[in-house]
C-alpha positions in Angstrom: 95.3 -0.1 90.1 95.2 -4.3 90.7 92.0 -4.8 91.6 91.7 -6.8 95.4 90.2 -9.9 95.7 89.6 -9.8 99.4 85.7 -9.8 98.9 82.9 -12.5 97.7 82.3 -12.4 94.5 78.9 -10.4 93.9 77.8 -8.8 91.0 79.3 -6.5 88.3 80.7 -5.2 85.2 84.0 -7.4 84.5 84.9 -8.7 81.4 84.4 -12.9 80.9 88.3 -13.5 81.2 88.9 -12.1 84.7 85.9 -13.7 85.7 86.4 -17.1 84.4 90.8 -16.3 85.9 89.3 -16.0 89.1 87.8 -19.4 89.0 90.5 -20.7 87.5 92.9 -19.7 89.9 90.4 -20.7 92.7 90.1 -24.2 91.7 94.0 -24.3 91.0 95.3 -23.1 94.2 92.4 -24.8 96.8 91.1 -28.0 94.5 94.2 -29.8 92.8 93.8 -32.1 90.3 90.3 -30.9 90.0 89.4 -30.1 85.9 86.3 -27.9 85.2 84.0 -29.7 82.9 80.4 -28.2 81.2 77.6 -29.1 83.3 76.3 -31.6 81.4 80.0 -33.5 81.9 78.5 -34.4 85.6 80.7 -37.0 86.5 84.0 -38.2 86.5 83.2 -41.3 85.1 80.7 -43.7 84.3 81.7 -46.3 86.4 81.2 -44.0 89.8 77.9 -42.7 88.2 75.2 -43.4 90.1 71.7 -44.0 88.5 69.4 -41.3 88.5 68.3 -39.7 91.9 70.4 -41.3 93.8 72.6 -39.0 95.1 72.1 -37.4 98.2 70.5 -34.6 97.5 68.8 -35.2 94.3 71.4 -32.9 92.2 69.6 -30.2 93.4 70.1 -27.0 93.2 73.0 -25.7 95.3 75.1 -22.2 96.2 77.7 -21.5 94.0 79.3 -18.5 96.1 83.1 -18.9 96.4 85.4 -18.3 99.3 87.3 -15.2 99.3 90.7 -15.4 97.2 93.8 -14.6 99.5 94.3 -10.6 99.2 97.2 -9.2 97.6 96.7 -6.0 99.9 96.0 -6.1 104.1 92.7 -6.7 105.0 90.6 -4.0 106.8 91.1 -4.4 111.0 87.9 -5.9 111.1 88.9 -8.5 108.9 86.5 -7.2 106.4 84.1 -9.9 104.2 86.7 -12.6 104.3 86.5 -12.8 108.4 82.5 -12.8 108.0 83.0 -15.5 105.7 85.0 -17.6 108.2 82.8 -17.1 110.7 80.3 -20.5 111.5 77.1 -20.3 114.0 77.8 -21.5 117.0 75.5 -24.6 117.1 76.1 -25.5 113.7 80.1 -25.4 113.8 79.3 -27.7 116.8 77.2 -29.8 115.1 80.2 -30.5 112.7 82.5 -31.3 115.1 80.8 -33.9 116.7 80.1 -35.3 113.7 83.5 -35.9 112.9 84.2 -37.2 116.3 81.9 -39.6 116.4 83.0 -40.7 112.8 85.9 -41.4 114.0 84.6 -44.0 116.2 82.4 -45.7 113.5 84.1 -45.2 110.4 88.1 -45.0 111.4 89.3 -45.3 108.6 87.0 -43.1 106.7 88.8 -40.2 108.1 86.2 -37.3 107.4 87.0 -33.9 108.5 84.8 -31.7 109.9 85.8 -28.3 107.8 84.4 -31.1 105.0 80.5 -31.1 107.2 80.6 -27.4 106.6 81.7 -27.0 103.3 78.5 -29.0 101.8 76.6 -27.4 104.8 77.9 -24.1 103.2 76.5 -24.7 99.2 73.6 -26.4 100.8 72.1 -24.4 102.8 74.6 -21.6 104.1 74.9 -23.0 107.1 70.8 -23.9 107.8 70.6 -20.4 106.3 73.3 -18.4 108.9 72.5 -20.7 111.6 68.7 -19.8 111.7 69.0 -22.8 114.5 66.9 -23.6 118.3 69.2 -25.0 121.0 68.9 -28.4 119.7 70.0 -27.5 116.4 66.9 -27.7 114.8 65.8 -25.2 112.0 63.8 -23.0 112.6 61.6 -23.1 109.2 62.2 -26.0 107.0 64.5 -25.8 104.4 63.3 -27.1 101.3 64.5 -27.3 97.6 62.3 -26.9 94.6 60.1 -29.5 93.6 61.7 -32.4 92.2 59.3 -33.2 89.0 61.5 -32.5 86.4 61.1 -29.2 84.9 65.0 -28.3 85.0 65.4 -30.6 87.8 65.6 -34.5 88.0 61.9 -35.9 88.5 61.9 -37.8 91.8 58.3 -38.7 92.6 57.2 -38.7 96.4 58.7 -41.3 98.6 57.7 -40.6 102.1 54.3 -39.9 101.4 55.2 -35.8 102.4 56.3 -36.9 105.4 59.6 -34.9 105.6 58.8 -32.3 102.5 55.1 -31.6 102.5 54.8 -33.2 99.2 52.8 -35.7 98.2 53.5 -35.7 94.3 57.1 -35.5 94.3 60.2 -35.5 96.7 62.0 -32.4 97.7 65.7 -31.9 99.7 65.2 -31.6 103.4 67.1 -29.8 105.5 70.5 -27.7 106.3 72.4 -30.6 104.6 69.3 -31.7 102.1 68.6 -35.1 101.9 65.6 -36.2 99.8 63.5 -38.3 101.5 64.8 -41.7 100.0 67.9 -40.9 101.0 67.3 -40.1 104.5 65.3 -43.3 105.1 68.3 -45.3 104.8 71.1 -42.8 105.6 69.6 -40.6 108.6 71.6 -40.5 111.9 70.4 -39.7 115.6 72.9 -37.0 116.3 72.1 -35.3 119.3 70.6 -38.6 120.8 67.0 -37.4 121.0 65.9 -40.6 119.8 65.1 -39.1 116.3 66.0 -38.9 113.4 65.6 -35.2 111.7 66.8 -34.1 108.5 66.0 -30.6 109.8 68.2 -31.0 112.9 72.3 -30.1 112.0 73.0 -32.6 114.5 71.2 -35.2 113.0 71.8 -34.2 109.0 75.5 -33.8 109.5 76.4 -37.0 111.1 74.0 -38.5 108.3 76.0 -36.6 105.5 79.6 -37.9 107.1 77.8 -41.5 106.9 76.9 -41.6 103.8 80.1 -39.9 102.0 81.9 -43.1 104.1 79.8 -45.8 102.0 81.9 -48.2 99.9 84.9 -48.2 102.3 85.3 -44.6 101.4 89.0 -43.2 102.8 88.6 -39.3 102.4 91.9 -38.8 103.1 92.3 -40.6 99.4 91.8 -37.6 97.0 90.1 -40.0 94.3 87.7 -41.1 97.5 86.9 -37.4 98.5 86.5 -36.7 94.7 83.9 -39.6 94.8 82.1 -38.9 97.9 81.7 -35.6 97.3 80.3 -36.5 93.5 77.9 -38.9 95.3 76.0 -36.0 97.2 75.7 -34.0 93.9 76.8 -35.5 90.6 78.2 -32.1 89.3 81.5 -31.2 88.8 80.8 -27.6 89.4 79.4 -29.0 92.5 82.7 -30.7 93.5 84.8 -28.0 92.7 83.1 -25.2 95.1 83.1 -27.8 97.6 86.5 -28.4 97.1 87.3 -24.3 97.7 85.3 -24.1 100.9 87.0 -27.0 102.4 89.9 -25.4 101.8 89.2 -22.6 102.8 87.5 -23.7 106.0 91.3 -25.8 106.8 92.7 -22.4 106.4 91.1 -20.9 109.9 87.8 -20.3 111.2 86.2 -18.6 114.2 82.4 -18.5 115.6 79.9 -16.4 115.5 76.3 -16.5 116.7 73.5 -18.1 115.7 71.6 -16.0 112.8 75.0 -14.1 112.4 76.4 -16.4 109.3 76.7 -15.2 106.0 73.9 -15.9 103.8 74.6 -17.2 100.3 73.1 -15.3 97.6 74.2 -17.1 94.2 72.5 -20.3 93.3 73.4 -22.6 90.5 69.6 -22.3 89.0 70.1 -18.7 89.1 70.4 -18.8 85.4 66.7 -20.6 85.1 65.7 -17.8 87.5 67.0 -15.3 85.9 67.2 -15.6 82.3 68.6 -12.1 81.6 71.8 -13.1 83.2 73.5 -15.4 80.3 76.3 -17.9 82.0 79.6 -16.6 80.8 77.5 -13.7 79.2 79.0 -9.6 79.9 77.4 -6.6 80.3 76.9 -3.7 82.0 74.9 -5.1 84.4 77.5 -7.3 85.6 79.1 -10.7 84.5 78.6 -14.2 85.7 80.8 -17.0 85.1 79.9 -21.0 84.6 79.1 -20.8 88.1 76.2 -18.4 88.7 78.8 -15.7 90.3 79.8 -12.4 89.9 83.1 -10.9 90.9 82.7 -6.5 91.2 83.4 -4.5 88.1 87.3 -2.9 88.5 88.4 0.7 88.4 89.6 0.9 85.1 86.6 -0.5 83.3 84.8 1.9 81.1 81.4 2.5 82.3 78.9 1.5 79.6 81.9 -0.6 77.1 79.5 -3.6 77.9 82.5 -4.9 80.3 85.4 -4.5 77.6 89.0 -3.6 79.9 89.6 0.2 79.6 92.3 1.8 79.6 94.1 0.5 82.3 93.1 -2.8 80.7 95.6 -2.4 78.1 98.6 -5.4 78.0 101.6 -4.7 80.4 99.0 -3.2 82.9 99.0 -4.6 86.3 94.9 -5.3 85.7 95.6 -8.3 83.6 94.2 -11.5 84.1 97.3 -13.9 85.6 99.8 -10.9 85.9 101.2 -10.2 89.3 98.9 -9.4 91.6 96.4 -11.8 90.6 98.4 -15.0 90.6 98.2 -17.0 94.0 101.2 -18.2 95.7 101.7 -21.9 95.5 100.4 -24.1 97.7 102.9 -26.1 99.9 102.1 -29.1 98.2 102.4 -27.4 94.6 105.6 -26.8 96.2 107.1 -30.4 96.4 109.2 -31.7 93.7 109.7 -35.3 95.6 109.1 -37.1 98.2 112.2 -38.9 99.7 112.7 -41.6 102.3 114.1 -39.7 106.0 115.7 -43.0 107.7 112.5 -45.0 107.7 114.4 -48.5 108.9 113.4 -52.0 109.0 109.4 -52.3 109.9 109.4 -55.9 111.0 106.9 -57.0 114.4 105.6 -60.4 115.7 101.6 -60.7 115.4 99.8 -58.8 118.2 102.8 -56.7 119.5 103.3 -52.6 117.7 106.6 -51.9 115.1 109.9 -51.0 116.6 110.4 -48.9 113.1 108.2 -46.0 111.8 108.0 -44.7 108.3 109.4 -41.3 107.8 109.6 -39.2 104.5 110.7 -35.7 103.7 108.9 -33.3 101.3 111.5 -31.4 99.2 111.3 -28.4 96.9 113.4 -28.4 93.7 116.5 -27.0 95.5 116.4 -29.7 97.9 114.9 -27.6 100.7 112.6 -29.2 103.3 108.5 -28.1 102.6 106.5 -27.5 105.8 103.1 -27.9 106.2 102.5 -30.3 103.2 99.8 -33.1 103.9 101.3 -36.4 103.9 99.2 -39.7 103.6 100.5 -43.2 104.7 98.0 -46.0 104.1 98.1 -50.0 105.1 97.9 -51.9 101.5 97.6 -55.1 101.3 96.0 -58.6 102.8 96.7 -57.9 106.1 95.0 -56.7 109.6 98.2 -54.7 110.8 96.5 -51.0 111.6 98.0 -47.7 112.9 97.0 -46.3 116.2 93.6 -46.0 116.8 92.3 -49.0 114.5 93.0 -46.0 111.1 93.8 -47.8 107.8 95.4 -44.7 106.6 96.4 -41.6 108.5 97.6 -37.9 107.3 100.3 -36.0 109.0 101.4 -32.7 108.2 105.5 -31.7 107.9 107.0 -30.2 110.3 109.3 -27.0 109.2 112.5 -29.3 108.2 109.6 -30.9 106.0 109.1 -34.0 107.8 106.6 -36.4 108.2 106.4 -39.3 110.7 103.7 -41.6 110.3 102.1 -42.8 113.7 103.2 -46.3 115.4 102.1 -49.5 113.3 100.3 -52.0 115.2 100.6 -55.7 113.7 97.6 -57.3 113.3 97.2 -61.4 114.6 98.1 -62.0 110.1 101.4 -62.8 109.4 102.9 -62.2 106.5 104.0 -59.2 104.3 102.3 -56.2 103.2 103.2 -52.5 101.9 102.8 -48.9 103.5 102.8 -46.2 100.7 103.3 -42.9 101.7 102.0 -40.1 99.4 101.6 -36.3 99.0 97.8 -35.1 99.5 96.9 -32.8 96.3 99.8 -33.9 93.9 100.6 -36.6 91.5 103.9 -37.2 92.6 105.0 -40.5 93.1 105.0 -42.6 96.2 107.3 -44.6 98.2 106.3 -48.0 99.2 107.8 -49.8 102.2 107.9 -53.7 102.8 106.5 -54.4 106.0 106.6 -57.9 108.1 104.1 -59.5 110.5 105.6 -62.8 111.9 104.3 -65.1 114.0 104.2 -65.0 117.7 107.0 -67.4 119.4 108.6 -68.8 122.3 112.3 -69.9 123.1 111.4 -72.0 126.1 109.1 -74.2 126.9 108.2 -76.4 130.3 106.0 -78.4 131.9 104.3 -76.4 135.3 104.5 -79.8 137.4 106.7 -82.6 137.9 104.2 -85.0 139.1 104.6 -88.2 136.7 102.6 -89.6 134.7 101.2 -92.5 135.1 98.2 -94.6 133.3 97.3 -99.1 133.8 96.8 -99.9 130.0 93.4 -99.9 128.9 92.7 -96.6 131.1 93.1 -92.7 130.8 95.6 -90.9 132.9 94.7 -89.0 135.5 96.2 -85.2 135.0 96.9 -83.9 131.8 99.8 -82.4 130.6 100.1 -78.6 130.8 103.2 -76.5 130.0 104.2 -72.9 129.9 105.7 -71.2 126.9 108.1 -67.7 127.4 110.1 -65.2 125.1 112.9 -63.8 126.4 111.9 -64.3 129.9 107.9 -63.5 129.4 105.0 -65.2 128.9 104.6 -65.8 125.3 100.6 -65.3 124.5 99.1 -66.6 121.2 102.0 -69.0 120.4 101.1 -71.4 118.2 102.2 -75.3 119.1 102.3 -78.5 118.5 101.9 -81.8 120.3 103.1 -85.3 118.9 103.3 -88.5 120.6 106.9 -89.7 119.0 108.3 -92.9 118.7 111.5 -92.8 120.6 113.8 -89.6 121.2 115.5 -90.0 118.2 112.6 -90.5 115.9 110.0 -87.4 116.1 107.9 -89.4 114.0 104.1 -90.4 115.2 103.6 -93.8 117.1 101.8 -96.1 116.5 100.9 -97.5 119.7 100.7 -96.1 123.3 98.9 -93.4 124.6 96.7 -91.4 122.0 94.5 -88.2 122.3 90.9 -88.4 121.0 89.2 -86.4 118.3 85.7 -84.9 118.4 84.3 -88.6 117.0 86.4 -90.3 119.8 88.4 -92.1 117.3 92.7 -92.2 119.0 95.1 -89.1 117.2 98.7 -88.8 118.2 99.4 -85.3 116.8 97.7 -82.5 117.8 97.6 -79.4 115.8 96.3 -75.6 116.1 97.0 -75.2 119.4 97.8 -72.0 121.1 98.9 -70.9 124.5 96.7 -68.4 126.5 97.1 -65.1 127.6 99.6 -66.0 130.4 101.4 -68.8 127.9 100.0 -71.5 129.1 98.7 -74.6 127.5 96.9 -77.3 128.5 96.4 -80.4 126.6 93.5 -82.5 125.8 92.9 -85.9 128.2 95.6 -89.0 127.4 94.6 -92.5 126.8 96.2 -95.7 126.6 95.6 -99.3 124.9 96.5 -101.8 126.0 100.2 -101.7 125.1 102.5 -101.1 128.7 105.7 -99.2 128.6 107.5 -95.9 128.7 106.5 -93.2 125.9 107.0 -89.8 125.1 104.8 -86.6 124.4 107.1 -84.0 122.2 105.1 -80.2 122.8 106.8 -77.8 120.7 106.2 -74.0 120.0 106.7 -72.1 116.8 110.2 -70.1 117.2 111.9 -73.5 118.7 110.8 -74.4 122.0 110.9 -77.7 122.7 109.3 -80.0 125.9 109.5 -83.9 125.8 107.2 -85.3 128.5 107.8 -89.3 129.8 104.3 -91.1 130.0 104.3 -94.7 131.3 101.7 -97.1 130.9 102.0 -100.5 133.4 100.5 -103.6 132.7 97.2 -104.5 134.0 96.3 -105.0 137.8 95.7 -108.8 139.0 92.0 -109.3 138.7 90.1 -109.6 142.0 86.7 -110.9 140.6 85.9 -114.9 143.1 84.5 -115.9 139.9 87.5 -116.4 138.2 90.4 -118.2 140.1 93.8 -116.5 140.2 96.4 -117.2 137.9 98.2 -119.3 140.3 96.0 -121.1 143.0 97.0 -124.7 143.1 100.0 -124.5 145.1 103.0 -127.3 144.2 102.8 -131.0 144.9 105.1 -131.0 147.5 103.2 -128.9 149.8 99.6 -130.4 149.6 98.3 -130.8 153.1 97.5 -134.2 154.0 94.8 -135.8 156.0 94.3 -134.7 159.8 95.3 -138.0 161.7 92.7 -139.5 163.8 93.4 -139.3 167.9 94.0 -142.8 168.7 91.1 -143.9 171.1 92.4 -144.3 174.6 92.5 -148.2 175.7 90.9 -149.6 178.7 
């Protein structure tokens, strides 16, 4: 008879092999490209190793229990174990989902799932121990780990002075999602806006834990990133690995239950310091536990008393073999995709500040060409640029639809111009990418013209008295953002600077005749700086022109100087011509007698 793995793994008489095949497949089918390692291999490299006790938690202890394995035979109506083990208190699957929420505020493109919250809630503390939660989600005992001085465990002496862990010698984890105290001092959240910050609150603790798997620009939707956030909490790779089955797990359905109705953990990964009867990989009849401190439930066929040896039914050719029928999962839908092809993706070309016309869209295929629904796909922004998808995200995931497809949301260019890549890749395999040339121009007009027609007029030596202001458009709209130039040119034929005429000044006051940088505003218009003249009359001209083409040329005239009204200095022509010089009055001739 196949044995049915539709329950948690507990204790039992099972030979090594099945156990270690049930792990194996585990980690296969919910955690690829995920390698078990001993536990003294922590990390996945030295480069992302962080010095000792800093991590999260302190590499302490954890639960090792893993989530049900999908059940070759129907489940009891109730749903049996495996529905119990989908079921999250109330408070605490909140807790987790307003986490994630308002992560997606702070840390957009971080992209951390809430099913991710619970699954380190789960080996951490079971959920603050079944959701053994008040109404504001705090604990109602502390939740502490062992002592932290170094007898099995890395030697952390105190921190906060036993301030969050009653300890004044050395540092214990805190809390449903246990943070040692260092940690929390810089990485503690305010989640349920209290005003304080409790490692013993799930509100609190589980925005804290989404914070700090986000450090270092973090994109979880990256599985290198999620590999190394989740290694950053607890530098084992065990560790990563039953995190990585929960998760899965968790993405795979849910429901709620009450508080103090979860399912309690009962394996923990210093079970084997606890209890040192129980040998890791060791078999009995007492039961078998694996690398991972859990037990799977001896079968049918195995001989009582054979010290876990297959019986009869054990022989080769039975169904009760490790990997034969039965036991072997059904592929994943990503395990499922041979390549990744392009679905009419298009020209992604868009002027800074305004969204794509084009979208990426790939199609996941199987090896007979067949569409693969339900795959995870990832498109991500690479490159020097500050184009975004909706929402401000970096990188998105989108599932396939049934045909297989995936549409990646509407690109928004960024105020950089330039070009830069979109890659669009399949979540859990190594298959490779397609890259796709994006283009950010800059923003333009086609038309350009002055919003008066008042002329412009200045007496050499003075300032005119408006400035010049114009109005860019685009096809009939205001062009925002447009960047433009102005040059005061030499004749209409020559765009080249003058050398005389009206001028701009710069900050120092000193005369320029090109101005560059400039930009029109929100409703496309620009105004420019004050004009000034020397003393050099005539008619100039002021060239404005636009990137994308538009052109304005502006007349300026400067006249000569006004006669000078000042009685100290005599005008330029006061002595009138010789011929009409007054003569003397004539003197009446005195009447005779």
């Amino acid at each position: 008879m196949a044995p049915v793995f539709g329950r948690r793994l507990r204790r039992g008489a099972v030979t090594s092999a099945v156990a270690a095949a049930a792990v194996a497949a585990l980690a296969a089918s919910q955690a690829p490209g995920v390698t078990d390692v001993p536990r003294g291999d922590r990390t996945a490299g030295a480069a992302d190793t962080p010095p000792p006790g800093d991590s999260a938690t302190g590499d302490s202890p954890y639960y090792t229990d893993l989530p049900p394995l999908k059940s070759p035979t129907p489940l009891p109506p109730n749903g049996g174990d495996k529905e119990a083990e989908a079921g999250l208190p109330a408070t605490v699957l909140d807790a987790y989902k307003k986490a994630e929420t308002a992560l997606a505020d702070a840390k957009p493109g971080c992209n951390v799932p809430w099913e991710l919250l619970a699954a380190i809630g789960k080996v951490e503390s079971g959920h603050a121990r079944g959701g053994r939660v008040d109404a504001n989600g705090t604990t109602l005992k502390p939740i502490l780990g062992p002592v932290l001085n170094g007898n099995g465990f890395a030697k952390i002496t105190d921190t906060d002075r036993g301030a969050f862990d009653g300890d004044t010698t050395h540092d214990r984890a805190v809390g449903p999602m246990q943070f040692i105290p260092s940690t929390w001092a810089t990485s503690g959240q305010d989640g349920n806006n209290d005003g304080k910050k409790d490692p013993n609150n799930i509100y609190d603790a589980a925005l804290a834990a989404g914070h700090y798997l986000c450090a270092n620009d973090r994109d979880l939707a990256d599985e290198d990133d999620l590999h190394k956030a989740i290694l950053s909490y607890n530098r084992s790779t065990e560790y990563l690995n039953t995190v990585l089955s929960w998760l899965e797990y968790y993405r795979n359905g849910t429901h709620e239950v009450p508080d103090g109705k979860g399912v309690l953990p009962d394996d923990r990964s210093d079970d084997r310091t606890r209890n040192p009867g129980l040998t890791p990989g060791g078999s009995g009849d007492n039961g078998n536990r694996d690398m991972t401190g859990t037990y799977e439930p001896p079968r049918n066929n195995d001989k009582p008393g054979n010290g876990g040896k297959p019986g009869n039914g054990g022989r080769p050719g039975n169904d009760d073999k490790p990997g034969s029928g039965d036991d072997k999962p059904a592929p994943t839908p990503a395990q499922q995709v041979a390549r990744l092809k392009d679905a009419g993706t298009g020209t992604l070309a868009a002027t800074a500040g305004d969204a794509f016309a084009g979208r990426v869209q790939v199609r996941t295929e199987s090896k007979s060409g067949s569409g693969v629904a339900k795959v995870k796909v990832k498109f991500r922004v690479v490159g020097d640029t500050d184009a975004r998808f909706e929402g401000g995200a970096r990188s998105v995931v989108v599932t396939t639809t049934a045909a297989g497809r995936a549409t990646a949301p509407v690109l928004e260019a960024g105020e950089k111009t330039g070009q830069f890549t979109v890659r669009a890749t399949v979540v859990g395999r190594k298959l490779t990418g397609l890259d796709y040339a994006a283009k950010v121009t800059a923003r333009q007009a086609d038309a350009l013209a002055r919003t008066s027609d008042k002329p412009l007029v200045c007496e050499a030596g003075k300032e005119f008295a408006d400035q010049v202001e114009v109005k860019a458009t685009y096809k009939g709209r205001a062009a925002a953002g447009v960047a433009t130039t102005a040059t005061l040119i030499k004749s209409a034929t020559d765009a080249s600077p003058n050398d005389k005429g009206p001028y701009f000044k710069d900050a120092s006051g000193n005369p320029v005749r090109v101005l560059k940088g400039l930009k029109t505003d929100a409703n496309g218009l620009l105004k420019l700086p004050k004009l000034y003249s020397d003393d050099a009359a005539g008619t100039y001209l002021l060239r404005v022109v636009t990137v994308g083409g538009a052109t304005v040329t502006v007349e300026l005239k400067v006249t000569a100087p006004a006669t000078s009204t000042d009685p100290a200095t005599p005008p330029a022509s006061t002595t009138p011509p010789a011929s009409t010089t007054p003569t003397a009055p004539t003197t009446p001739a005195t009447p005779t007698a």
